[in-house]
C-alpha positions in Angstrom: 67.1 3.8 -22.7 68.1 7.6 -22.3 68.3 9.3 -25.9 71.9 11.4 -26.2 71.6 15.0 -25.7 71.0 16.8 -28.8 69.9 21.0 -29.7 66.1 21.5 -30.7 65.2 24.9 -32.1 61.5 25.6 -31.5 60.2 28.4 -34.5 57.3 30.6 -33.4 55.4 32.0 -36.6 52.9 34.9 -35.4 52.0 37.9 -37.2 50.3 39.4 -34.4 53.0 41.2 -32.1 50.8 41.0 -29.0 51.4 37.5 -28.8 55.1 37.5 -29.7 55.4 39.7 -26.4 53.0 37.3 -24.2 55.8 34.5 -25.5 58.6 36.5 -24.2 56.7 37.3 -20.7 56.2 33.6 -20.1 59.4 32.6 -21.4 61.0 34.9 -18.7 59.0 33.9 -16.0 59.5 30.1 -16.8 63.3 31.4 -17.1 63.4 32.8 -13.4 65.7 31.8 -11.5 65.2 28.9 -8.6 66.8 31.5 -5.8 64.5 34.4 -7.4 61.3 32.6 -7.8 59.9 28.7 -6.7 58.0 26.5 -9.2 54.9 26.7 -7.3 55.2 30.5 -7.3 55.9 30.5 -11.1 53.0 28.4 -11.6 50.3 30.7 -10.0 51.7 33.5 -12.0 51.7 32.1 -14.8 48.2 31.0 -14.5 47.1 34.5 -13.6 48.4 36.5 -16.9 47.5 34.0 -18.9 43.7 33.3 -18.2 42.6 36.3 -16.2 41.3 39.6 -17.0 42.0 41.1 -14.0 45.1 40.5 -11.5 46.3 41.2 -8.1 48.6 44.3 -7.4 51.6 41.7 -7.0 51.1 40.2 -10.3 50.6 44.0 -11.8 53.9 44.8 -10.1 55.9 41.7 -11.9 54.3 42.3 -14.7 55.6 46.2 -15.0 59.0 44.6 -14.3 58.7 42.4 -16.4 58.1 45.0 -19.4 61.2 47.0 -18.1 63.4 43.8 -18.8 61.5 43.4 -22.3 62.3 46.5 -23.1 65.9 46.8 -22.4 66.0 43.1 -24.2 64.3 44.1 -27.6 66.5 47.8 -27.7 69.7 46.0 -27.1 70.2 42.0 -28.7 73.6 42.2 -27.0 71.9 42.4 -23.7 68.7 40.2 -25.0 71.6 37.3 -25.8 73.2 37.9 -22.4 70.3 37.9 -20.1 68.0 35.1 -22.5 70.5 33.4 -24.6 67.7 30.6 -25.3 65.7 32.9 -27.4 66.6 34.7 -30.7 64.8 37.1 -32.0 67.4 38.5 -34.8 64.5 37.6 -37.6 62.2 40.5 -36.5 62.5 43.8 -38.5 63.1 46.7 -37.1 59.8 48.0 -37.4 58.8 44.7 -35.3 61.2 45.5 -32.7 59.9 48.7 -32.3 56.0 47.7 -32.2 57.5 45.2 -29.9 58.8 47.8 -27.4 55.5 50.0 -28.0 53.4 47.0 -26.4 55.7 46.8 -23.5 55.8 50.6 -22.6 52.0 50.0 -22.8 52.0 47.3 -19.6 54.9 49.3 -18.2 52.1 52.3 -17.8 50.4 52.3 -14.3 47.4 54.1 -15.5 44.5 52.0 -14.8 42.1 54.3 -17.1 43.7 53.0 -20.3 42.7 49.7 -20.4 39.4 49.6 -18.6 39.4 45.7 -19.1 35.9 45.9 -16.6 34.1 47.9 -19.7 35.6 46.1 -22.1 34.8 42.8 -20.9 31.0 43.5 -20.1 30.5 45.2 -23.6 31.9 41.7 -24.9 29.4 40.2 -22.7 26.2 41.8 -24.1 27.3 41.6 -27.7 27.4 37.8 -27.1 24.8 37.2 -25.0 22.5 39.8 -27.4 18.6 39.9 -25.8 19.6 37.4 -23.4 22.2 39.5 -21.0 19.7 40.7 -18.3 19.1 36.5 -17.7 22.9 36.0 -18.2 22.9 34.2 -15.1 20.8 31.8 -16.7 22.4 31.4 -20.0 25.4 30.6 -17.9 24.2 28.0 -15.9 22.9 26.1 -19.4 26.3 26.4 -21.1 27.9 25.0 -18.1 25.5 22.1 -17.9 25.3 21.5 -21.6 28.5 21.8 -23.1 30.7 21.8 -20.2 29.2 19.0 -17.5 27.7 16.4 -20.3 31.1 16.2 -21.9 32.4 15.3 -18.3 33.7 18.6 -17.5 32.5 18.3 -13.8 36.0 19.7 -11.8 34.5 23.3 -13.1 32.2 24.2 -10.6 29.7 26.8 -10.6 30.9 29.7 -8.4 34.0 29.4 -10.4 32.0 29.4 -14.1 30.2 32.4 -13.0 33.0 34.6 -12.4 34.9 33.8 -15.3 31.8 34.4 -17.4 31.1 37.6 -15.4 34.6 39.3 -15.0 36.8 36.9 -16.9 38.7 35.5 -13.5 39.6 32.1 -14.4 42.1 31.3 -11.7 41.6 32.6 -7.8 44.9 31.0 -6.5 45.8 33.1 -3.2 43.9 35.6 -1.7 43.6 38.7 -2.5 41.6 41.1 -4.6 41.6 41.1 -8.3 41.1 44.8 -9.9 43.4 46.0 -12.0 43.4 45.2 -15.4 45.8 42.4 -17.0 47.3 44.5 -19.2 49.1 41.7 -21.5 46.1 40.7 -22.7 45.1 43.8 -24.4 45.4 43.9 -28.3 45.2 46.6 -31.0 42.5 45.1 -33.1 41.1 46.7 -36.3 37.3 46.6 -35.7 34.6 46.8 -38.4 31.5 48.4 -36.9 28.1 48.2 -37.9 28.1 51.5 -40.8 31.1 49.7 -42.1 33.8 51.9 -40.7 36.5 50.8 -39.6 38.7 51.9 -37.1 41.5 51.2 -34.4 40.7 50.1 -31.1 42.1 48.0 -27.6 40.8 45.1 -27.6 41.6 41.7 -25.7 42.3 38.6 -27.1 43.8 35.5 -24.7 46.3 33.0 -26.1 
């Protein structure tokens, strides 16, 4: 039996911005046209800004693009409604909108230096890891055999574990070399450090 056709309305409650712009990126990609871009194609991209740290120069390049089109979308809702009349983002204030087109001037930026995801990453690293980062290699292997391979996580392999857990590359799906920094993932976190001062900072946080 085929259900009739019928209009569902999806509502996405986040208060962090960062996210409400990763939502658009994906919804735009997922959005590309067939004659543009295949499903395979939108696959692999997809799985490289959303679980990698670092990208290829390809995926950096669709990614700037992709900020350009975000930004002409959150400036203008006549164009936003033209060009994605799925989504509706008439509840965000202005102030939203703004922060909004902020985050995407940020991935539109081709400067490497500000987002050294690299640093950022291995800093994370030894704050985890604490006394046991110069035997990381170690600590990686047991957290892959005990909590990922005794809960029948076996299709994660080693060589695959290790670089995620060294440079945060999840998904290797062409060839090619991944270096620059994945730019969507960065957020403007409010960090309380040791002394108890607090103080703004780029961060990265994955959805």
């Amino acid at each position: 039996r085929r259900w009739p056709c019928r209009r569902i309305s999806f509502y996405v409650v986040e208060n962090n911005l960062e996210l409400i712009g990763r939502h658009l990126l994906f919804l735009a990609l997922a959005l590309e046209p067939p004659d543009k871009m295949g499903l395979q194609e939108k696959s692999e991209l997809y799985l490289e800004l959303h679980g990698n740290s670092l990208i290829r120069s390809q995926t950096a390049a669709y990614l700037q693009e992709k900020a350009h089109f975000l930004i002409k979308c959150i400036t203008n809702l006549d164009y936003f409604q033209c060009t994605l009349p799925a989504v509706d983002v008439s509840a965000l204030k202005f102030k939203e909108r703004d922060q909004l087109e902020a985050i995407f001037k940020f991935w539109r930026n081709p400067d490497l230096k500000i987002f050294q995801m690299d640093k950022m990453w291995d800093l994370r690293n030894r704050q985890y890891l604490g006394t046991r980062y110069d035997s990381r290699k170690g600590a990686y292997d047991w957290d892959l055999s005990m909590k990922l391979h005794d809960r029948g996580a076996f299709v994660i392999g080693r060589n695959e574990y290790f670089k995620w857990r060294e440079k945060g590359v999840a998904f290797e799906i062409r060839e090619g070399i991944y270096d620059i920094p994945n730019k969507s993932i960065a957020s403007g976190l409010l960090l309380r450090h040791v002394l108890g001062i607090s103080s703004i900072q780029a961060d990265y946080r994955f959805s």
